[in-house]
C-alpha positions, 0 to 999 in steps of 0.5 A, spaced: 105 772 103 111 772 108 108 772 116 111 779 117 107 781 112 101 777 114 103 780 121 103 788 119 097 788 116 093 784 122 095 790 126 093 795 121 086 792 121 086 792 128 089 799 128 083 802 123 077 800 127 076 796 121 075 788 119 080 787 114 082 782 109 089 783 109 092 782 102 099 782 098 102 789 097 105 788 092 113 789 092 115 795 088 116 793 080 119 795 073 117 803 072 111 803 067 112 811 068 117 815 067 115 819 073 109 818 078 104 824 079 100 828 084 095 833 082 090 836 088 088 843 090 094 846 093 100 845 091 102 844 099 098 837 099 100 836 091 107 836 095 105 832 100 104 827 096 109 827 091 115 827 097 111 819 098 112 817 091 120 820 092 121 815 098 118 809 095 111 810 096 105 807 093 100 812 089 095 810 095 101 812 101 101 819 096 094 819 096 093 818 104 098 824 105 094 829 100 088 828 104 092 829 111 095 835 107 088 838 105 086 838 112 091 843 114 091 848 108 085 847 105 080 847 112 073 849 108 073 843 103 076 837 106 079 832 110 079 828 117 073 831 119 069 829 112 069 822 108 071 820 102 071 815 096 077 812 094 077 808 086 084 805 085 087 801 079 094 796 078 098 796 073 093 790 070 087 794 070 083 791 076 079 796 079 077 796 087 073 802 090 073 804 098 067 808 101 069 812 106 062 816 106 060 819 113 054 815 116 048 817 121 048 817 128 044 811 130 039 815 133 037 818 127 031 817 124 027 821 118 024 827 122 031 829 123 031 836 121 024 837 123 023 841 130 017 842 134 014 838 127 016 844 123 022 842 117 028 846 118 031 850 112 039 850 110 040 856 114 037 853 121 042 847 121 048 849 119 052 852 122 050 846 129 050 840 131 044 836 127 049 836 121 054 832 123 055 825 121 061 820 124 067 822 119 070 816 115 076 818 111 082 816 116 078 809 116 078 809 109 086 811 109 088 806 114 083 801 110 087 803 103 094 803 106 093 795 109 092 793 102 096 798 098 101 801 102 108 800 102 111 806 107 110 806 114 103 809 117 106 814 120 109 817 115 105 819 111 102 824 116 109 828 117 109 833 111 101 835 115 103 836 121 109 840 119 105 844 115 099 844 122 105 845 127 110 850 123 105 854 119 101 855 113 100 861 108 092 864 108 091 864 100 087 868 096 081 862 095 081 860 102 081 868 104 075 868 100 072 863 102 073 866 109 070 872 108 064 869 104 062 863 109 065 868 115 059 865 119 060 858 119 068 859 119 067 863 125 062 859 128 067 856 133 072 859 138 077 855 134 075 857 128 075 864 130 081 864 134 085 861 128 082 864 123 079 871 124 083 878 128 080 882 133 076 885 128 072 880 126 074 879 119 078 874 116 086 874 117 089 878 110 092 874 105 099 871 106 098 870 114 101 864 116 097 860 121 098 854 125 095 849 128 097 846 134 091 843 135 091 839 129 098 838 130 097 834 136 090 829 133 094 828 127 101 826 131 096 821 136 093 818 130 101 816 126 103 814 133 097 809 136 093 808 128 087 809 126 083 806 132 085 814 136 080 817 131 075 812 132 076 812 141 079 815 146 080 822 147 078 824 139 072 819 140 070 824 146 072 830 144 067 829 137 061 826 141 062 834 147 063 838 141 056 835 137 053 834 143 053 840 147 053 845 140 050 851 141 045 851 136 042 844 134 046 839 139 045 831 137 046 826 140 052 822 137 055 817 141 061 814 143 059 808 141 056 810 133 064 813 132 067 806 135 063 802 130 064 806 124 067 802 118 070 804 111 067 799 105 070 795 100 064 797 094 064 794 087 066 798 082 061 801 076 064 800 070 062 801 063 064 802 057 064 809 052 066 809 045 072 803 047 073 805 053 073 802 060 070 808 065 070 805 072 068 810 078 064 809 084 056 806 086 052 807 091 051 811 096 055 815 090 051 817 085 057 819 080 059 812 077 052 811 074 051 819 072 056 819 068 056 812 065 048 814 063 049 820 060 056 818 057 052 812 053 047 815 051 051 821 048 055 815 044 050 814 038 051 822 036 058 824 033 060 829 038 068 829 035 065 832 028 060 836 032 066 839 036 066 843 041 065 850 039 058 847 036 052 849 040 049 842 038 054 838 042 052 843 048 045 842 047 046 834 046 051 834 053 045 838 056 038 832 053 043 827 057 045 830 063 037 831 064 036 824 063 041 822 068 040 827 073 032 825 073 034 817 074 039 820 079 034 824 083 029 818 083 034 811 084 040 814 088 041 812 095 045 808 100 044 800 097 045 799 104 038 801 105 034 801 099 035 797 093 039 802 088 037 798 081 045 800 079 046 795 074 039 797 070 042 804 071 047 803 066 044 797 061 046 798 055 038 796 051 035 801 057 040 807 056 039 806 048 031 808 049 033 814 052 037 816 048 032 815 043 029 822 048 034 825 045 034 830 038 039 834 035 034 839 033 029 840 039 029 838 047 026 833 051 020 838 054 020 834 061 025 829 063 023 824 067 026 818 071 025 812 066 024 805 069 031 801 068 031 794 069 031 793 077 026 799 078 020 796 076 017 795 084 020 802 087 016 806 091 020 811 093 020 819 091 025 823 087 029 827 091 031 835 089 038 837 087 043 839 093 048 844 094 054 843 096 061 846 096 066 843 101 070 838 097 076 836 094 079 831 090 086 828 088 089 824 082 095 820 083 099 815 079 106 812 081 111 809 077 109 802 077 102 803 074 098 804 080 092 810 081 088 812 085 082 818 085 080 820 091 075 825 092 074 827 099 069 833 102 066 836 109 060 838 104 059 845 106 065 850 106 067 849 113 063 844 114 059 844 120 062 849 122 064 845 129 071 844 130 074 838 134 082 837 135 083 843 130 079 840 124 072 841 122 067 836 122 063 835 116 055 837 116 054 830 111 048 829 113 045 835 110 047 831 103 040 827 105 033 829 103 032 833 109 025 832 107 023 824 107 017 825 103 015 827 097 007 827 095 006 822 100 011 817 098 018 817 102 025 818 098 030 813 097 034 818 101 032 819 107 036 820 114 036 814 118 041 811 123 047 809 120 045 810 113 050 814 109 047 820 105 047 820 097 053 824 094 055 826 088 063 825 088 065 821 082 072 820 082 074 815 075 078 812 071 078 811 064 081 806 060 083 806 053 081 800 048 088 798 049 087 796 056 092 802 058 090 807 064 088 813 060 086 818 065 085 820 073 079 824 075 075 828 079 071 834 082 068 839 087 062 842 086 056 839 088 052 837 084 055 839 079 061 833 080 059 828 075 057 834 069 065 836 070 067 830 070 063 828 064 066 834 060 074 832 062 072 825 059 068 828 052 074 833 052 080 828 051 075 822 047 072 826 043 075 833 042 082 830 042 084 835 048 090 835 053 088 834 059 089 841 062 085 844 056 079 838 057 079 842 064 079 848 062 072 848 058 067 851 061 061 848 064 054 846 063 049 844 069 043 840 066 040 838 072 034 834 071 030 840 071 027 845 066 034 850 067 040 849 064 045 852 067 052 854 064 058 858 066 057 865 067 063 869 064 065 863 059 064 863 052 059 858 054 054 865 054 055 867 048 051 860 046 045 862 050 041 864 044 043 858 040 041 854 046 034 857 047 033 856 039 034 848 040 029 848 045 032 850 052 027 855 054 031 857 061 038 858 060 042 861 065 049 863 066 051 861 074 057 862 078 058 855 079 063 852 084 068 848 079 074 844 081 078 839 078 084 835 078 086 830 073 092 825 071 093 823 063 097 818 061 100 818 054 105 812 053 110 812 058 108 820 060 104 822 066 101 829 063 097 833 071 091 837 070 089 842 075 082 847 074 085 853 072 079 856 076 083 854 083 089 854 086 090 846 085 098 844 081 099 837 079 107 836 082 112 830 078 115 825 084 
């Protein structure tokens, strides 16, 4: 490492507001893929990202400037205001991961929904104040750029402020959307001057909007470095906005926004049918959701099954039960409670699930089990959230990198709350707002500098030659990891192209009696065949899907984008 690389990345440490153990960015090497890729939910944050791959850039510069590029264009899902997960692979396989979860106030407590000692429903916290976590996606950027980045920080924000200075186009999903969370979207002057006419009603299709607000916090941010968003004026601007919100202030400090730090985390890894499937731990719930149902599906032939037959249906909906209730019970912030991760996806546990599991009928109840690790844990199982605020992004460069990155405010729109023209997250409805259950306290409940659970489950796949084979993730919710299981059974079993793999329809198994699938798909038509394998409850729904994906066949990049969304993968 030369001294000036030494002395960069110790001035990007110290810019991020984080410690960080500078590494080797490594210089740029022989081309592994005709051509990088990004795929994300705007094409406007895609290209964004591709024009860093075009500068020389690193898939963690193209990642950093989508995200940056979403909060302009896609303000209802994601962004500065939220946090993030990033899962990032070289050329030789070896997988790191980075937590940008928002964190609690330190002067949260389990009560923290309760009001004159009643417990507050969804509607009654947000939109308001009491919702809102300290942000961590710029500190997870800055952190992620001095260890792989090669462009200059500041360049990576340009095409988002572009778009936040000169204007963007109102889509149809973003009008939708819009229209359909109008009261939080509203819920701040800013938001209802940006976004809504005189009238009261969303600005039409096609409107070009600009955010000078946003414009200005990102240009500070790319001149004084990630330590503008953790202090100084956007510090305080934060604590005013939460701390005098008309409904539900909180008391968030200057201080809890000061001692936020993005986490270097060990990636969960397992493996199905020979390939290697790495995604992110705790506080996510993602990697060992879809590790879990995955294993204890390897024992059935799902590619002779094949996707048209309800039996491969029926078997995916018995393993997310299964997963989904250990989710429910173990998943939280390891921070703060032991999560019994390596236990969650050991081979000899999940093979006594599956054993649950029947190709002629269905588990009556599912329940969590007791993997190895969970034999002394007292807490509840937490019930099943909502939530729609969230994007995710795939990207490969050239020279073998990749990075998945998912990113969320949590609702639409967040908090509905709008600082230095981003809106804040409300994150911390993400925890058990109850923090008991039949007398026992769940796993996760709110408590001061806790990072609430998430379902965010950004991955990669690696194929039995040790090859990258596929990068992704979703939105949606609870939904995430069910999405993300369905890409990966979709190309390993049925041998689909990526974009058809994100195509097929979706099934929900959430732990419960109910399984959910797509409404209007031609999963609707297995209903009856379903309910014939034993699922008593079986219920079309409008679900909130939306992913991104990369497939790497030899030396090609093959980008995915869900037909359900606006979302367009771009070739550097």
């Amino acid at each position: 490492m030369t001294p000036r690389l030494i002395t960069l990345l110790a001035a990007a440490a110290t810019l991020s507001g984080c410690t960080i153990i500078p590494r080797t960015v490594e210089p740029p090497t022989a081309a592994l893929y005709e051509a990088g890729m990004v795929s994300a939910a705007d094409p406007r944050a895609s290209e964004a990202g591709a024009q860093m791959l075009r500068q020389g850039g690193t898939a963690t510069d193209a990642a950093i400037a989508t995200m940056l590029a979403l909060t302009v264009v896609e303000p209802q899902s994601s962004g500065i205001g939220g946090g993030g997960f990033y899962v990032a692979a070289n050329a030789r396989g070896e997988v790191e991961t980075i937590d940008g979860r928002e964190t609690a106030p330190a002067a949260a407590h389990p009560q923290w929904f309760y009001k004159d000692g009643v417990l507050l429903k969804f509607p009654e916290v947000v939109p308001g104040a009491t919702s809102v976590g300290v942000p961590g996606n710029i500190a997870l950027a800055a952190k992620a750029h001095a260890a792989h980045g090669r462009l200059t920080w500041a360049a990576l924000f340009a095409p988002a402020i572009k778009l936040a200075r000169e204007g963007f186009a109102i889509t149809p999903r973003l009008h939708a959307m819009l229209k359909s969370n109008a009261k939080v979207a509203g819920f701040s002057a800013e938001g209802r001057a940006m976004f809504f006419g005189a009238d009261g009603q969303p600005l039409p299709v096609g409107t070009v909007v600009k955010n000078p607000a946003l414009a200005d916090s990102l240009q500070m941010f790319a001149d004084q470095g990630a330590k503008a968003f953790y202090t100084g004026p956007n510090a305080r601007a934060i604590v005013t906005k939460v701390t005098t919100a008309p409904v539900n202030p909180a008391p968030m400090t200057e201080a809890d926004i000061a001692a936020y730090a993005a986490k270097d985390r060990t990636a969960v890894c397992g493996t199905y049918r020979a390939y290697r499937v790495c995604s992110m731990g705790p506080p996510s719930s993602g990697a060992t959701t879809l590790l879990a149902t995955l294993i204890q599906l390897e024992r059935f032939d799902m590619k002779a099954l094949g996707k048209d037959n309800p039996v491969s249906w029926h078997l995916i909906a018995e393993s997310q039960r299964l997963a989904y209730a250990d989710r429910a019970r173990f998943a939280a912030d390891a921070d703060f409670v032991t999560v019994p991760v390596a236990g969650m996806i050991d081979r000899k546990y999940l093979a006594s699930r599956s054993a649950l599991i029947s190709q002629s009928g269905s588990i009556a109840k599912a329940v969590a089990g007791t993997p190895p690790g969970s034999e002394k844990l007292t807490s509840a199982p937490s019930p099943q959230l909502a939530e729609n605020g969230t994007s995710h992004f795939s990207v490969v460069d050239r020279a073998g990198n990749a990075v998945s990155y998912t990113s969320t405010i949590e609702s639409a729109f967040g908090s509905g709350i709008v600082a230095g023209g981003y809106y804040l997250n409300n994150e911390l409805t993400d925890f058990d707002m109850n923090p008991q259950l039949d007398g026992r306290l769940v796993a996760n409940r709110v408590e001061g500098g806790k990072r609430p659970r998430s379902s965010m489950t950004p991955a990669l796949v690696f194929g039995p030659d040790g090859r990258l084979r596929l990068v992704v993730g979703a939105a949606g919710g609870a939904t995430i990891p069910a999405q993300v299981i369905r890409a990966v059974i979709g190309v390993i079993d049925w041998d689909l192209p990526v974009q058809d793999a994100l195509a097929l329809p979706v099934l929900f198994a959430p732990g419960t009696e109910t399984v959910y699938v797509e409404q209007g798909s031609w999963l609707e038509g297995m209903i009856p065949a379903l309910k014939a394998l034993g699922h008593a409850d079986v219920q079309p729904r409008a679900l909130p899907l939306k992913a991104n994906a990369i497939e790497l066949r030899g030396s090609q990049p093959w980008g995915a984008a869900d037909p359900r969304s606006e979302g367009k993968a771009i070739r550097e």
